[in-house]
C-alpha positions in Angstrom: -23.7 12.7 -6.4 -21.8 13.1 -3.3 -18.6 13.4 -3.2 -16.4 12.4 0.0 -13.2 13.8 -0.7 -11.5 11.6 2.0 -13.1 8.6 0.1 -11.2 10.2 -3.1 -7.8 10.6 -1.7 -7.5 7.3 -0.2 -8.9 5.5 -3.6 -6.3 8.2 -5.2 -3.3 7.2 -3.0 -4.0 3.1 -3.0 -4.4 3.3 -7.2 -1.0 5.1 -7.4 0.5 2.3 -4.6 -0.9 0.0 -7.6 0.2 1.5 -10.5 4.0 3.1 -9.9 6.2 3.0 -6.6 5.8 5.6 -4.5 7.2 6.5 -1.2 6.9 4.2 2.0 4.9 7.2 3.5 2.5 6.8 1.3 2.0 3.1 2.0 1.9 4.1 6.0 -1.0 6.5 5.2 -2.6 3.9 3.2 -2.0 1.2 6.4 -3.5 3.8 8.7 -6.7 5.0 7.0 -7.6 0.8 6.2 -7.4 0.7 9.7 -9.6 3.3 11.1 -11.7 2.3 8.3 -11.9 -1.0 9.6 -12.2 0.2 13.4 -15.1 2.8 12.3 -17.2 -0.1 10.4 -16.4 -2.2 13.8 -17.7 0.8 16.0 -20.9 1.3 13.8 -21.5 -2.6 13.8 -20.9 -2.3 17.6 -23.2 0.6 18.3 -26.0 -0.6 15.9 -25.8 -3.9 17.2 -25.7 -3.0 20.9 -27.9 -0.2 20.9 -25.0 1.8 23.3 -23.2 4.7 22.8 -19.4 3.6 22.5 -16.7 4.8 25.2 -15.5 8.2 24.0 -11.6 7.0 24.5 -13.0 4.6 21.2 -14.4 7.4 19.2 -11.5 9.8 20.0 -8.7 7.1 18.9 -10.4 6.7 15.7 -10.5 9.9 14.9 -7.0 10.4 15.8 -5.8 7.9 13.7 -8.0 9.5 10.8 -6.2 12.2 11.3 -2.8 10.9 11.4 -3.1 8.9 8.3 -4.3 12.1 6.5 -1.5 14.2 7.8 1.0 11.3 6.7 -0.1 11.7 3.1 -0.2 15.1 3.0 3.6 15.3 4.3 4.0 12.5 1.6 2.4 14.2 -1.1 3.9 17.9 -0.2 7.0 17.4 1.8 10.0 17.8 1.5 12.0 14.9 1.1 
C-alpha cells in the first residue's frame, strides 16, 4: 500500500472541518489544496488529451498554490494563535 501523506493530511484536515469547528485557516488550506487539486486533474486532462507539454508559468502556479495551502495548515495546526 502506498501511502501519500499529502493525500492523508487533506482527508485528515476536511474530516475534522466535518466533525468539530476548527479554525478559518484550516478551511482556507482546505479551499486551496481542492483547488490545485482541481487545476492538477485539469493540467493532466489537458496534457493527456493534447499530447503538449503545458506552459511552465501553469505547472509552477500549481505548485505554488500546493505549497501555500500546505504551509496554511501547518501554521494552522502549529501556530500560534
Amino acid at each position: 500500500m502506498d501511502v501519500n501523506i499529502n493525500q492523508l493530511v487533506q482527508t485528515l484536515a476536511i474530516y475534522a472541518l466535518c466533525r468539530q469547528a476548527v479554525r478559518s485557516t484550516v478551511l482556507i488550506a482546505v479551499v486551496l489544496f481542492l483547488l490545485a487539486a482541481g487545476g492538477g486533474a485539469v493540467m493532466s486532462l489537458a496534457y493527456k488529451w493534447r499530447h503538449r507539454l503545458l506552459p511552465p508559468w501553469l505547472v509552477i502556479a500549481h505548485a505554488l498554490l500546493a505549497a501555500t495551502a500546505l504551509v496554511v495548515l501547518l501554521l494552522a495546526a502549529f501556530g500560534a494563535g
